[in-house]
C-alpha positions in Angstrom: -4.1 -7.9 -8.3 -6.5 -8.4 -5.9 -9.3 -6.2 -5.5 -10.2 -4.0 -3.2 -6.2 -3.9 -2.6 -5.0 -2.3 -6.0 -8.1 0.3 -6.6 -6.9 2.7 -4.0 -3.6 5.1 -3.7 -1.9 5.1 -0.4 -3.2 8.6 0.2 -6.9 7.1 0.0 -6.3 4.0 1.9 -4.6 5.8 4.7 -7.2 8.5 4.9 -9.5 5.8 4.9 -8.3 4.1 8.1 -7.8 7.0 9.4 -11.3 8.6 9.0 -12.9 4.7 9.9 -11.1 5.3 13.5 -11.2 8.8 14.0 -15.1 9.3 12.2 -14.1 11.9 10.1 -13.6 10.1 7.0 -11.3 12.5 4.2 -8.1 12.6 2.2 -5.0 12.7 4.4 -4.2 15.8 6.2 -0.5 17.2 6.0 0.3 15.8 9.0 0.2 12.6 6.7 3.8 11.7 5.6 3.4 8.5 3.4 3.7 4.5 4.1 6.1 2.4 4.7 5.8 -1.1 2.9 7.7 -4.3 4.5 7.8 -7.4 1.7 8.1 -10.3 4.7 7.0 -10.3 6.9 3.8 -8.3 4.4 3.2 -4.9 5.8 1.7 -1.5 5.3 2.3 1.4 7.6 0.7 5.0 7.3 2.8 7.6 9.0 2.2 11.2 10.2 4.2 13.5 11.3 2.8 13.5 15.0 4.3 9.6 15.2 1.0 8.3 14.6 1.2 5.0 12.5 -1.6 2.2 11.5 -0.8 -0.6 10.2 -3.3 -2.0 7.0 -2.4 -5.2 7.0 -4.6 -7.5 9.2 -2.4 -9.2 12.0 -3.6 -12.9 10.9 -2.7 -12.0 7.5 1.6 -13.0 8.0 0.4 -16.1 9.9 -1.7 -17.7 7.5 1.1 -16.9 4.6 3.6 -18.5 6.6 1.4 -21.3 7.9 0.5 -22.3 3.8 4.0 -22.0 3.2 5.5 -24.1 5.3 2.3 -26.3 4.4 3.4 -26.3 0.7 7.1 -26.8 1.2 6.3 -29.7 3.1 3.8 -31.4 0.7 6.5 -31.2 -2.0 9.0 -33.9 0.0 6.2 -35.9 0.9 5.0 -36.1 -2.4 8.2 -37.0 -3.6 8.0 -39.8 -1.1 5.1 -41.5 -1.5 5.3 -41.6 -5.1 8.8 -43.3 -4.9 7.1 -45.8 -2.5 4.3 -46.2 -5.0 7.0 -46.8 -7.8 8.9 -49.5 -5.8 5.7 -51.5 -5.1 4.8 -51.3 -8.6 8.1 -53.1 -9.4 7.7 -55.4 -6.4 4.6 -56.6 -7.8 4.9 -56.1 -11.3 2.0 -53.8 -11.9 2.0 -51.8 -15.1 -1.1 -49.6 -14.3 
């Protein structure tokens, strides 16, 4: 897991957004209701009961997943490719390497 993300309940990462916008660092209050967790795109919400919601994940955080993504299911093609090219010019030439 990575760290920093894993060593904290939701009751402690919430309260400490919270308390880093608000300056009065705590646990949750009991207006605190719990989080909502999305799998994709990645997201973590803390709710309370007055509507109030923050998000912890960071907005470039879904962008840069999905941008080495589609990086990575693009390489795999393209490698593919070049090393059938690299195999027919090997036969063409009759290099054994």
């Amino acid at each position: 897991m990575l760290s920093g993300f894993g060593a904290l309940d939701p009751g402690e990462m919430c309260a400490s957004a919270a308390g880093f916008y608000s300056g009065t660092p705590g646990p949750p209050d009991d207006r605190w209701t719990g989080m909502v967790e999305r799998g994709l795109p990645i997201g973590r919400t803390c709710v309370w009961s007055d509507g109030t919601r923050f998000e912890l994940v960071p907005w470039w955080v879904n962008p840069l997943l999905f941008a080495w993504l589609t990086t990575a299911v693009a390489a795999l093609p393209a490698d593919l490719a070049a090393s059938a090219l690299d195999r027919g010019e090997a036969a063409r030439t009759g290099y054994q390497g």
